[in-house]
C-alpha positions in Angstrom: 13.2 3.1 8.7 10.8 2.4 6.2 11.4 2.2 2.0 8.4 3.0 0.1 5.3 4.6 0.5 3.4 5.3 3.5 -0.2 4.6 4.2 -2.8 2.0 3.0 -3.8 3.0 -0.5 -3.6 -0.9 -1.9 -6.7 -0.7 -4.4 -8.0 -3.9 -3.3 -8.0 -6.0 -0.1 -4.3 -7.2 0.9 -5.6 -10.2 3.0 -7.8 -11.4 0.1 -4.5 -11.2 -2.2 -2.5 -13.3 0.6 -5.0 -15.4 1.1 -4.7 -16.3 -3.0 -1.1 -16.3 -3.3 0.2 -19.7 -4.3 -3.3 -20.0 -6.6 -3.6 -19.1 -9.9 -5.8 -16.4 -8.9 -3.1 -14.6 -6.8 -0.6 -15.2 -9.5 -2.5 -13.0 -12.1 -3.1 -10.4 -9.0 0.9 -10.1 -8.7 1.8 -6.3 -10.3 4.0 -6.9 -13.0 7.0 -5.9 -13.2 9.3 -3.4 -15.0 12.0 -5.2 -17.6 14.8 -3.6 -16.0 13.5 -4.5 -13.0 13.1 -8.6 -14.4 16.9 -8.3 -15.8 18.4 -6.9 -12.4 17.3 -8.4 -9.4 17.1 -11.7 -7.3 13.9 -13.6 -7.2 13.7 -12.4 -3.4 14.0 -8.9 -4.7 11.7 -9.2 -6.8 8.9 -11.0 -4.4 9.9 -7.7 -2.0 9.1 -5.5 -4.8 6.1 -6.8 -5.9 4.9 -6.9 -2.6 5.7 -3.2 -2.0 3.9 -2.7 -5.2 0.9 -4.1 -3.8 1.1 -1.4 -1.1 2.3 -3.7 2.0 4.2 -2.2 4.7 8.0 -3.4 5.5 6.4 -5.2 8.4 3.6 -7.2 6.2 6.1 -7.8 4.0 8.3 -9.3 6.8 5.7 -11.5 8.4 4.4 -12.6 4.4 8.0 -13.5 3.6 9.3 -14.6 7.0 12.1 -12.5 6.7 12.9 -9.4 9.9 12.1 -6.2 8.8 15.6 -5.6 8.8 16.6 -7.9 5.8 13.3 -6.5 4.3 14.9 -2.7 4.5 18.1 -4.4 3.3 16.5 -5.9 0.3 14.4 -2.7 -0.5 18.1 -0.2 -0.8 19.6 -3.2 -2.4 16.4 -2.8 -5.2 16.9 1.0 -5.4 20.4 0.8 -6.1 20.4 -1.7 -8.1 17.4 0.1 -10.5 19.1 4.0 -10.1 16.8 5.0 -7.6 16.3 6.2 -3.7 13.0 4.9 -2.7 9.8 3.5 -4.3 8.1 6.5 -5.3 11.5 7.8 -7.6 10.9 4.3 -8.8 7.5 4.6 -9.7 8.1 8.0 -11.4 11.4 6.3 -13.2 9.7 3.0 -15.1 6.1 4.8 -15.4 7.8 6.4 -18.3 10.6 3.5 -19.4 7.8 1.1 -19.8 4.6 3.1 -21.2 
């Protein structure tokens, strides 16, 4: 099962950004996110978000995170329900318009 977006259509390099993250550089690279988004979820949420934002897969995400894929799924319906949604793109669609 996978929560988000299929295909690779990350506008930039995703082993450059890993390669940066930790650095100040891959900080600022880090998509920010909605307020509702800030208010409602757990810090690990929000690094799983961020990093579906960035257009990784559930298993890029897992091996990034060193979480399974399962407890990457888990945390991926646990940030839809918790932001009124059913998968990333409804989110997309949802704070591209609460947040403009």
């Amino acid at each position: 099962m996978h929560c988000g977006v299929s295909g690779k259509s990350a506008q930039f390099d995703k082993r450059e950004f890993l390669d940066l993250q930790g650095t100040d550089a891959g900080a600022s690279l880090l998509p920010v996110l909605p307020r509702k988004a800030e208010q409602e979820l757990t810090p690990r949420q929000k690094g799983v978000l961020q990093l579906k934002l960035l257009g990784l897969q559930n298993e890029e995400i897992a091996a990034e995170l060193s979480l399974s894929i399962l407890t990457v799924e888990t945390h991926c319906r646990n940030i839809y329900g918790r932001l009124g949604v059913g998968n990333l793109v409804e989110l997309l669609r949802k704070f591209r318009t609460v947040d403009s």
